[in-house]
Each structure stands twice: as structure tokens, then as C-alpha cells.
C-alpha positions in Angstrom: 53.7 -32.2 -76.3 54.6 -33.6 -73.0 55.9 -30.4 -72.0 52.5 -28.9 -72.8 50.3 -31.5 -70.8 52.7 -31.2 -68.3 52.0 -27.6 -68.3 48.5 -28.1 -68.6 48.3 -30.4 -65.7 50.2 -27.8 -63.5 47.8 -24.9 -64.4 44.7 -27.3 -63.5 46.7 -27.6 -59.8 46.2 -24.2 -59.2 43.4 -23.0 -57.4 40.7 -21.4 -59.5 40.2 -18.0 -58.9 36.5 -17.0 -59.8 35.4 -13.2 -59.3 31.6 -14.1 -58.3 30.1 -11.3 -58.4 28.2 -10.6 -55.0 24.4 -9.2 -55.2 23.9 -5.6 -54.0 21.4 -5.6 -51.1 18.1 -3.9 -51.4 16.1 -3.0 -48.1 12.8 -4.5 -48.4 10.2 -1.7 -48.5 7.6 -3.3 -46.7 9.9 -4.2 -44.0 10.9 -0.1 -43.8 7.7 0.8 -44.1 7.0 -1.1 -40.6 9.9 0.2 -38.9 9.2 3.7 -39.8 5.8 3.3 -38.9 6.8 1.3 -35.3 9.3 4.3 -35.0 6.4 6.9 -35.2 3.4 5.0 -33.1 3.5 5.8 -29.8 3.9 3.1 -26.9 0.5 2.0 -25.4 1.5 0.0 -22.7 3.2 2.5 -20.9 2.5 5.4 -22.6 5.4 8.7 -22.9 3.6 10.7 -20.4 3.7 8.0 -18.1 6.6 9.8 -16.3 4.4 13.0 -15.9 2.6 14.4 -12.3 -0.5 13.9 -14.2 0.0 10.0 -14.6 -1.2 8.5 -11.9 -3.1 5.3 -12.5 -1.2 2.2 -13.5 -0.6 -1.3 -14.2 1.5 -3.3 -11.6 4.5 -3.9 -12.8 4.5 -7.9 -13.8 7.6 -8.2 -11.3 4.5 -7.1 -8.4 2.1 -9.5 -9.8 4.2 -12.0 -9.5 4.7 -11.6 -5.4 1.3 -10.8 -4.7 -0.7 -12.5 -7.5 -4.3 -10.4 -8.1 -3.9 -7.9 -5.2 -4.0 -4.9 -7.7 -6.9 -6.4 -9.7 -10.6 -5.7 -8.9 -12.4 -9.2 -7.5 -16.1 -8.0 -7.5 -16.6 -4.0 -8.8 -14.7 -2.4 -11.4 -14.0 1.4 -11.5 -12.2 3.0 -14.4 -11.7 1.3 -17.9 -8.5 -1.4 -16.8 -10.9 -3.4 -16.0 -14.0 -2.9 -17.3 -15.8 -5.7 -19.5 -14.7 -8.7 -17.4 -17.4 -11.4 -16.8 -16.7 -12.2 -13.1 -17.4 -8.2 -12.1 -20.6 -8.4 -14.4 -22.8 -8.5 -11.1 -22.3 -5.4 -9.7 -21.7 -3.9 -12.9 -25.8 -4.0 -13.6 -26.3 -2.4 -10.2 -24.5 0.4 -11.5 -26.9 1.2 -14.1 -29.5 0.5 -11.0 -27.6 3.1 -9.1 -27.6 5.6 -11.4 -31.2 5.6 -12.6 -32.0 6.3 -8.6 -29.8 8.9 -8.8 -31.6 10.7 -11.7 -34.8 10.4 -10.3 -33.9 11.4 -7.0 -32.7 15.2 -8.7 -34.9 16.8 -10.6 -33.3 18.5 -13.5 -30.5 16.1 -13.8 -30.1 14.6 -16.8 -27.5 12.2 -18.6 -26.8 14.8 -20.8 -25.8 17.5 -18.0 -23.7 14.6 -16.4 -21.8 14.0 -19.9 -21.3 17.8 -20.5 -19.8 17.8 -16.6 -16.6 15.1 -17.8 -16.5 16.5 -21.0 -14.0 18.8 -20.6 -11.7 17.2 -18.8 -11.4 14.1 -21.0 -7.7 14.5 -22.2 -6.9 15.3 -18.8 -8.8 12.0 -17.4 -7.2 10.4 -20.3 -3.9 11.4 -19.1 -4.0 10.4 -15.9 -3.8 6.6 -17.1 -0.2 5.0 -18.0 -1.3 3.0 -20.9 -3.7 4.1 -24.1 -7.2 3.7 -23.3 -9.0 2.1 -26.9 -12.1 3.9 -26.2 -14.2 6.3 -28.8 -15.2 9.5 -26.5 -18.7 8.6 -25.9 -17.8 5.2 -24.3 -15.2 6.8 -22.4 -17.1 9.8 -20.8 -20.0 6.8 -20.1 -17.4 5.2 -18.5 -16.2 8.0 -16.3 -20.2 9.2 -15.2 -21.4 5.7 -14.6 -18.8 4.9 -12.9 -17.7 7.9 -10.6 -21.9 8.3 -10.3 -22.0 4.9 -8.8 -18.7 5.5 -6.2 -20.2 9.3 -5.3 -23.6 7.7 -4.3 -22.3 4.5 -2.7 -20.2 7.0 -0.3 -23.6 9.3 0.0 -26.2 5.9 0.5 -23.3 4.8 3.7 -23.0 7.9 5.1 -26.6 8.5 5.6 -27.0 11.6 3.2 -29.1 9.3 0.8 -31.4 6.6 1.9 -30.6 3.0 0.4 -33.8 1.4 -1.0 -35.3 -1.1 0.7 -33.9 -4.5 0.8 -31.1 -3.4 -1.3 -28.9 -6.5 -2.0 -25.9 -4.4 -1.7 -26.1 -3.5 1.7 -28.2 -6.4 2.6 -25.7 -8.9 1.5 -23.0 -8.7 4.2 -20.3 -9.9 2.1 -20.3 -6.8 -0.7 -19.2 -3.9 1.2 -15.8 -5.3 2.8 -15.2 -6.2 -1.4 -16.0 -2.9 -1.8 -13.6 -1.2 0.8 -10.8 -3.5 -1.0 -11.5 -3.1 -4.4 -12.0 0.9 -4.4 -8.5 1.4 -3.4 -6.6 -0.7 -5.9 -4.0 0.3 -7.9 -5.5 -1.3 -11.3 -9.0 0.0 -10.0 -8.9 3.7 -9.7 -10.1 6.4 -11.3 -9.2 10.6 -11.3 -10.4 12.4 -8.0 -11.2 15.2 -10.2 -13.8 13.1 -12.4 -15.7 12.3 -8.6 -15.5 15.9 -7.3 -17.1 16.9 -10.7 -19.8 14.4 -10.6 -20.0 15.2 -6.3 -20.9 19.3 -7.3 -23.1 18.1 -10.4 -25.4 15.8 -8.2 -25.4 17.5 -4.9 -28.3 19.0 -3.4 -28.1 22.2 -1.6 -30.4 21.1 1.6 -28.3 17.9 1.9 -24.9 19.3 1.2 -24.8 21.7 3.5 -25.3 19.8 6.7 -22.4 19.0 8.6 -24.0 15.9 10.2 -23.2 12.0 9.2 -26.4 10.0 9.8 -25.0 6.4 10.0 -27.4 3.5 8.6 -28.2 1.2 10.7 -26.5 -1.5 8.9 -23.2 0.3 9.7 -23.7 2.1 13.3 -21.7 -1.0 15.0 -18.1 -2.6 13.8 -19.6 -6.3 14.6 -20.4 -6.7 10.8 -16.3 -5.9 10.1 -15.3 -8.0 13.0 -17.5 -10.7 12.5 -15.7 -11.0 8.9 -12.5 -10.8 9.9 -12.6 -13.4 12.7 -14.8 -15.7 10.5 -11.8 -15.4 8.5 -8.9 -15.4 10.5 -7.4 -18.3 12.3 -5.8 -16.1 15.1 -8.2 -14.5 18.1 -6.5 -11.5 20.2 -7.8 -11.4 23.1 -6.6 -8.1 23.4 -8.3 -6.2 20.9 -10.8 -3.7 21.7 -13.0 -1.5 18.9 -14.2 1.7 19.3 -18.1 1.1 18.5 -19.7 3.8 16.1 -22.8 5.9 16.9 -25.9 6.0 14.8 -25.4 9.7 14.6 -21.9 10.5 14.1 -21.2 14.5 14.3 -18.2 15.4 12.3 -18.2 19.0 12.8 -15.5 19.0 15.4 -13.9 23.1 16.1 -15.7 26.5 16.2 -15.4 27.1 12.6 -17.6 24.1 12.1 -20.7 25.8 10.8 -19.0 27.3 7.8 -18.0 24.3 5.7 -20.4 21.7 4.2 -20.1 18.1 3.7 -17.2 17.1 1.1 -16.4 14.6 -1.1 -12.7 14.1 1.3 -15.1 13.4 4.5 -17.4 11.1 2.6 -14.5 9.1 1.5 -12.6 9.0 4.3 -16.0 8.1 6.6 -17.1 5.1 4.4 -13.1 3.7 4.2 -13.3 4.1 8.2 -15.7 1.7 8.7 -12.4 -0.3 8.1 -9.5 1.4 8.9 -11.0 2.2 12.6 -9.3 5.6 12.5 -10.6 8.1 15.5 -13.6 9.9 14.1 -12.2 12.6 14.5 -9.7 12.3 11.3 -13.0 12.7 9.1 -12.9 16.3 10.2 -9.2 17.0 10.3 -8.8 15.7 6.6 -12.1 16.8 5.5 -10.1 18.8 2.7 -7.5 16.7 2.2 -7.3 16.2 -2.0 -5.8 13.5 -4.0 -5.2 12.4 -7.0 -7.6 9.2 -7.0 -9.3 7.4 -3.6 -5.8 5.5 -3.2 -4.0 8.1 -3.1 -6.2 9.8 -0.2 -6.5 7.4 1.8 -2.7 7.1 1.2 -1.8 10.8 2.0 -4.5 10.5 4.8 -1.7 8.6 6.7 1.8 10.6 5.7 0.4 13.8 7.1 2.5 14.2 10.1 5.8 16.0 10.3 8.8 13.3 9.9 12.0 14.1 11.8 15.1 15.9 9.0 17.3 13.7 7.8 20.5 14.5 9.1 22.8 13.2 6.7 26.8 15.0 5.3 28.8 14.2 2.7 31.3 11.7 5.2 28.2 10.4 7.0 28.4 6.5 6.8 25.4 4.4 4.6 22.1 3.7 6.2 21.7 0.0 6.6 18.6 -2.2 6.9 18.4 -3.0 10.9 18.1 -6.5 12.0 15.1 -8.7 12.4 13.6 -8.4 16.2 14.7 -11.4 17.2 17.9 -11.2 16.7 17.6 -7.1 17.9 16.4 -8.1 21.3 19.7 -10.1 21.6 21.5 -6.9 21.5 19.3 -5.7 23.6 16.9 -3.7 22.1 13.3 -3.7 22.7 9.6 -2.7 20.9 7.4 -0.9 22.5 4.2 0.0 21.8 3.1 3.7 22.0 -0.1 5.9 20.8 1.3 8.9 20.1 0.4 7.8 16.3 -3.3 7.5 17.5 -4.3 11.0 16.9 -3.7 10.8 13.1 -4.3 7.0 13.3 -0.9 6.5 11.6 1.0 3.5 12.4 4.1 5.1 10.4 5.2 6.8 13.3 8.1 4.9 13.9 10.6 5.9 16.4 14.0 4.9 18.0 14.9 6.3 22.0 17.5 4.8 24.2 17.5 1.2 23.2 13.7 1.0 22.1 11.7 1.3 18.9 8.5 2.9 19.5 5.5 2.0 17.0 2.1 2.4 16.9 0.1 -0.7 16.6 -1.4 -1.7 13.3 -4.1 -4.3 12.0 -3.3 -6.4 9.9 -6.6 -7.5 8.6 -8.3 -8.6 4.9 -8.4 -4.9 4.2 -4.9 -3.5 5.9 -3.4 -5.9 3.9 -4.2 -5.0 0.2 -4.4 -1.4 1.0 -0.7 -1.6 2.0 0.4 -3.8 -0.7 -1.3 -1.0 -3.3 -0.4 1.6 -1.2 3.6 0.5 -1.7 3.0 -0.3 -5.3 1.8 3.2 -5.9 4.6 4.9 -4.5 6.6 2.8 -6.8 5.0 3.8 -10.2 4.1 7.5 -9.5 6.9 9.6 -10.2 5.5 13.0 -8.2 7.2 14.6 -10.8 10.1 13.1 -11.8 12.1 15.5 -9.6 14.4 13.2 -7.4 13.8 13.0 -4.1 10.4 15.2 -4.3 7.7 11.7 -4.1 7.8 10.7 -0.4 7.8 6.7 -0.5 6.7 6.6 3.2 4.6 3.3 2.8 7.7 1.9 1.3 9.7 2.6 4.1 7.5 1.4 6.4 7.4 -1.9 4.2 10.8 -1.8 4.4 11.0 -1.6 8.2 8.5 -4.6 8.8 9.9 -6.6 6.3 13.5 -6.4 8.1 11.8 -6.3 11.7 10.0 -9.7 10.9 12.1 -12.9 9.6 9.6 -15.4 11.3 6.7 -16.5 13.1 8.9 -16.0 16.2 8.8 -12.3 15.4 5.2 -11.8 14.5 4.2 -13.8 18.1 6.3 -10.8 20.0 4.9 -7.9 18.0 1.7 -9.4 18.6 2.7 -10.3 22.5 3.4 -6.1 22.5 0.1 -5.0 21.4 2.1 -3.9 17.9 0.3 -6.2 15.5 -3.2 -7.1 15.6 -3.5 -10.1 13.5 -7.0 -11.0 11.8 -5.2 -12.2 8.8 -4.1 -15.7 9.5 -2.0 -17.9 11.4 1.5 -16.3 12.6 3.5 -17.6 10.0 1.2 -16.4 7.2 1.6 -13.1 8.4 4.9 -13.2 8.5 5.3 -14.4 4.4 2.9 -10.9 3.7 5.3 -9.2 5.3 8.2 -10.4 3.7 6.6 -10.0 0.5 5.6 -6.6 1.1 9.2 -5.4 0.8 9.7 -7.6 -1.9 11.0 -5.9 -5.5 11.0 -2.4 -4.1 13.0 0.5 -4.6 13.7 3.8 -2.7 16.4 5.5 -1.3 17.2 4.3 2.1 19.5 7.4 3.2 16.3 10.0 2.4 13.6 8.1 3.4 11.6 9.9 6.5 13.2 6.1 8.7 16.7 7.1 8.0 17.8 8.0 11.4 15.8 4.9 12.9 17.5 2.6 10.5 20.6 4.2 11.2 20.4 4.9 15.1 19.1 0.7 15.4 21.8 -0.5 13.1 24.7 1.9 15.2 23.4 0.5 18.4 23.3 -3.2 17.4 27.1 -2.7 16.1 28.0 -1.5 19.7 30.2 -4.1 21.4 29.3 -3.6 25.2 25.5 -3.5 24.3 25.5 -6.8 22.0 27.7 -8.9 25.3 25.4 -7.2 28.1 22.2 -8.1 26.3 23.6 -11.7 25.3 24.2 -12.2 28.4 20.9 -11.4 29.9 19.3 -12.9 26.8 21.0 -16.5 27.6 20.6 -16.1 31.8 17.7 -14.1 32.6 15.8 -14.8 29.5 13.5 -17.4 31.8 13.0 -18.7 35.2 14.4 -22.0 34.7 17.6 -20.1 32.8 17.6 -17.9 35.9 17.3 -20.9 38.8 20.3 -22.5 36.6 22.4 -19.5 36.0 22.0 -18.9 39.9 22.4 -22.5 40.9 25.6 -22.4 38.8 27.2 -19.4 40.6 26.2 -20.4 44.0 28.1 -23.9 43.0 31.1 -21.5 42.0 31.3 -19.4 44.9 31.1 -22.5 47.1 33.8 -23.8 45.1 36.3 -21.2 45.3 34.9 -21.1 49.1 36.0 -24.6 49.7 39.2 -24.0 47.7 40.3 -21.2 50.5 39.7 -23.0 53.3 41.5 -25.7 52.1 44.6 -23.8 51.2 44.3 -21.8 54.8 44.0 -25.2 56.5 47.3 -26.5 54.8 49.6 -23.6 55.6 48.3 -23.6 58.8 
């Protein structure tokens, strides 16, 4: 018995082996059902195509919102569906409807119907052109596109003189619309297809008007006081030295001998009414009169990049391009800025160049306008693929962002640029100019070794490295750099040389 318990006792001190049996998994169906269903919906926020030539109007990315806040972002007119609906663009959003009923009963024949029937046919393609899903049945997208593009063609038309405004037209008699208007119609959020405008340009244009080659300013626009007025009201930085071409009333863009055998297009409308900003030479209305692009950014943007960049020059042992120095600490090593106008002719400041010691740029404005065009601008060039081929999308805007960004490290830098006629400022104080254009080449990507600045980037950085320039210009940096620095580097070697002077003679006398 007392075997037994003890037995028993032993047996209960063994660990108790129980065989649970574990419970076989079943997928929950609802829960597949929603993956296979996520698997098969396409993305809407950047949709597949996306990546295609056709996609060309985007969202910023959040990591560009975040640097320049609402620079992308419509603040008083709204032009394609991104933004459509809001309440704070609700005011000019009536005047559209205004703008298109004048526009119907200015053409006989035209109809809302024949407008709808012109965008038809190119919805899918309209559709995509965007980089996200537009949630629109067909009829409010098409009333989208013709009030819209209707209101833009006829805007352009009513500035340019082709179409009277009405009378007492808040529009143009409110000063402070059209300088929105120049902003908003180039931003990246705020865009829509070229194609949809030059379909709605040949649906609505009159042959007696269309063919004459002759830009009747209004009144309201025959002078740049208006602009100037604005952007000194604005600014807190006077130049003394700026100087603005004045427009005439009558503005004759039918410049060459083959003149008589085009008529007005949509290109030299666009181009005229963004000029009353830009201050371009007139005449780049004619030279671009042709010039196509995929949306009003994008024209304006290839408006500037037409110009022959020098080859990149680049083997397989060549060293890496490297950002160049800011100019302060450039002049140091002796290298200068210069302003030059050989960019004037295409009114491109992109034409940067780099000759014996000097970077040679054309001056630019930096104004309310200048400054969101370039930010969209740059953000463009970051989100359109041109393809997708590598090496085929020409980023010049980011370059150039690139180059000011590195040029300009302080207020320092912005006061010489501005001391050399480079940088008009009407944006703000020095140092606020300076934090734009740090933020400019902020989050950007592009490849530095095949951008059309290589060589600049690469002929600055090679002759800042150079041993015998960086002394040299030190020297004369720290000595000659003012006239007090001058009188005291002098004063000091006169001292010297009377020193060793007084040394000689001493040591002649003694031997002697």
C-alpha cells in the first residue's frame, strides 16, 4: 500500500502531458472579400497612368506643401475640377456663368450644346491628363471643362483687345483681380489640358476677329503702373534701379515678312495677357506665337527653356558634378557675378554662364508673380515624367532652383545680386528673399551631371578648388576689399619696409 501511494505520489510529480488539440484557422470571408476587392480597385490618388506623357496635372506632393504652404492651390479662381466647389473661390466662380452667357450672345449660332459636343470627344483623354480619379458623372465633367476653358479663352480675348469688356466690369475695374489671376492660372493644382482651350479657342472664334494680326491693348492695361504699383505697395524693398519697358495702346505683333499669313492664336493670346507680368520683350509674343503645351503652365514654362543649352561633356572617368559655393564665399576665391543681357532676347533668365572667373546671368524679378510661377514651375518638372524615359524631361527650372539656392545662403548674398543688377527684388526685405530661395531648392530631385548647368557647376566648383586662385583672391578679399583695409594694409607695409630700412642702416653703421 505504501508502495503504491508512493508510486502514486511519484506519477502526480510528473508533468502532465495534455495533447490540446489546436483549432484549425479559417480565413474570414468578409475579410478576403475586402482584400480581393482592394487588390482589384484601382488607386485614385495617384492613379496607374500617372507615370504616362499624357498625365500631366497633379497634386503637389505633401513633402512641397509643406515648404511652400498653398503656393500650388488656387486663392481666388479655380480652373479644372481639383479645386472646384470651394467656398472662398465662390466669387469669381458666378462671373464665370456671367462670362459665358456674354460669350453666347456675342456669336450667333453658338450654343451650349455645340460647346458640349466640341469636349466630348476628348473626355477620356482630358480625363487622363489628371493624376488622380476625377468623381465626376460626364455631364458635370464636360460642364466643367466648357465653363471653365470658355471663361480662360475669353478672359485672354477681353485683355488683349479682341473682345470689348463690358462696361464697369468689376473684373477689370477692381485692380486687385487680375495680378490673382496671372498667379492662379499657372498653378500646378489649377490647370487644365491645352487641348480642351484650343478646342473651345476654334469653337468660339470669329473669322473677322481671328484673322487680324493686331493686339488692341485696353486701356486699363496699355501702361505697367497698375503691376508696379502692386508690387511696390507690396514690397518693402525700392530699386532704384529698375526701369519698365511701358506698353502701347496698340501693340503690333506681327513682327517678319511672313506676318500676313498667320492669324491670331491661342499661344500669342496666352503669352500677351501673362506678359503683362513677366515684362518679356514684345517681341516673344511673336516668336512663340506657336509654341504648344500641354496646359498654360507648361507654356509659359517651355516659353523660357527654348534656347540651345551648351552639351554636357561628361566620360565614364569624368569626376562628379558638385553643387558650387554660395557667392559670398565664391567671391573669396575670387570669382565674380556679372550681369549680362544676352538672355534678353528670349527674356530667359536661365542663361547661366561661367567665363574666366565670372558667372554671367541675366537678371530676374523676383516679384508676387516670379515667385509662384517658379515655385510651380519646379514642382512641375518634378511630377511630370515626359515619358518616363530617363534623361528625356529637361528639369531646367530645377536647375536653375538649384543654382540660386546654392548661390544664396543669406541676406549678404541677395544685397550683392541685387548691388549687380541680377535680382530685382519686389518681394520683400533681403532676408525674405533669401528663405524663397532656399526653399525653392528645397525636396528636389534631378540629376546634377545631365542637367543643361553641368559644366557651370562643374567649371565654378574646379575653380574654387584651385589653390593659387582661393590665396590670391583671399588676399585681395582681406586687403583691398575697402579703403580703410587698403590705407591699413598700405600703412602696414610702409611700416615694414621702413623697418627693414632702419634695420640696414643699422647693421652698415656697425661694421663700419
Amino acid at each position: 500500500m505504501t508502495n503504491n501511494g508512493g508510486n502514486g505520489a511519484a506519477a502526480d510529480s510528473q508533468p502532465h502531458h495534455h495533447h490540446e488539440e489546436i483549432a484549425k484557422w479559417e480565413p474570414n470571408p468578409d475579410r478576403l472579400k475586402s482584400m480581393h476587392q482592394r487588390i482589384t480597385t484601382p488607386p485614385k490618388l495617384l492613379s496607374q497612368t500617372a507615370g504616362h506623357s499624357s498625365c500631366c496635372i497633379f497634386r503637389a506632393p505633401t513633402t512641397f506643401a509643406g515648404v511652400n504652404n498653398k503656393s500650388y492651390q488656387p486663392h481666388i479662381v479655380s480652373i479644372g475640377p481639383y479645386h472646384r466647389g470651394k467656398p472662398h473661390l465662390a466669387m469669381i466662380q458666378e462671373h464665370k456663368w456671367r462670362y459665358l452667357g456674354s460669350l453666347l450672345n456675342r456669336i450667333p449660332n453658338l450654343t451650349l450644346e455645340s460647346l458640349l459636343s466640341s469636349i466630348a470627344p476628348l473626355e477620356s483623354q482630358i480625363r487622363a491628363a489628371y493624376s488622380e480619379q476625377i468623381d465626376l458623372d460626364r455631364d458635370e465633367f464636360l460642364e466643367l471643362m466648357v465653363l471653365d476653358g470658355c471663361f480662360v479663352v475669353e478672359l485672354f480675348r477681353k485683355v488683349a483687345g479682341v473682345v470689348e469688356f463690358e462696361p464697369h466690369d468689376p473684373i477689370l475695374a477692381m485692380s486687385w483681380i487680375m495680378p490673382f489671376f496671372y498667379r492662379d492660372f499657372l498653378r500646378l493644382e489649377n490647370q487644365i489640358p491645352f487641348s480642351v482651350l484650343e478646342s473651345l479657342f476654334d469653337s468660339t472664334r470669329r473669322g473677322e476677329e481671328e484673322k487680324e494680326n493686331i493686339i488692341h491693348t485696353h486701356p486699363a492695361f496699355s501702361n505697367t503702373e497698375l503691376q508696379l504699383s502692386y508690387k511696390r505697395k507690396h514690397s518693402n524693398h525700392q530699386n532704384p534701379h529698375n526701369s519698365r519697358k511701358k506698353y502701347e495702346t496698340r501693340i503690333d505683333i506681327s513682327l517678319g515678312s511672313n506676318s500676313s499669313n498667320w492669324a491670331l492664336s491661342l499661344s500669342a493670346l496666352a503669352l500677351y495677357f501673362f506678359n503683362h507680368s513677366m515684362q518679356r520683350p514684345e517681341e516673344i509674343v511673336y516668336k512663340y506665337r506657336d509654341l504648344k503645351g500641354k496646359h498654360l503652365l507648361d507654356l509659359i514654362r517651355s516659353s523660357y527653356t527654348q534656347f540651345d543649352p551648351p552639351p554636357v561633356r561628361r566620360s565614364s572617368d569624368s569626376p562628379p558634378t558638385h553643387i558650387i559655393h554660395s557667392i559670398t564665399k565664391l567671391r573669396k576665391a575670387g570669382i565674380k557675378l556679372r550681369r549680362v543681357d544676352g538672355g534678353e532676347l528670349d527674356g530667359s533668365p536661365l542663361q547661366v554662364r561661367f567665363r574666366r572667373g565670372v558667372v554671367e546671368m541675366p537678371s530676374i524679378t523676383i516679384d508676387d508673380f516670379m515667385s509662384s510661377f517658379l515655385v510651380n514651375a519646379v514642382a512641375y518638372e518634378q511630377c511630370y515624367s515626359g515619358g518616363g524615359g530617363g534623361g528625356e524631361w529637361p528639369m531646367h527650372f530645377t536647375a536653375y532652383a538649384t543654382l540660386l539656392d546654392s548661390l544664396v545662403n543669406g541676406f549678404r548674398d541677395v544685397e550683392y545680386l541685387v548691388d549687380k543688377d541680377i535680382l530685382e527684388n519686389y518681394l520683400g526685405t533681403e532676408a525674405e528673399v533669401a528663405r524663397f530661395l532656399n526653399d525653392l531648392g528645397k525636396e528636389v530631385a534631378f540629376d546634377i551631371d545631365e542637367c543643361y548647368l553641368a559644366e557651370v557647376f562643374g567649371d565654378v566648383h574646379r575653380y574654387y578648388g584651385s589653390s593659387w586662385h582661393f590665396q590670391w583672391a583671399s588676399f585681395k578679399f582681406t586687403y583691398f576689399q575697402t579703403p580703410w583695409s587698403f590705407i591699413s594694409a598700405l600703412a602696414a607695409l610702409v611700416l615694414l619696409v621702413l623697418t627693414v630700412l632702419q634695420t640696414v642702416y643699422t647693421i652698415y653703421g656697425t661694421y663700419n
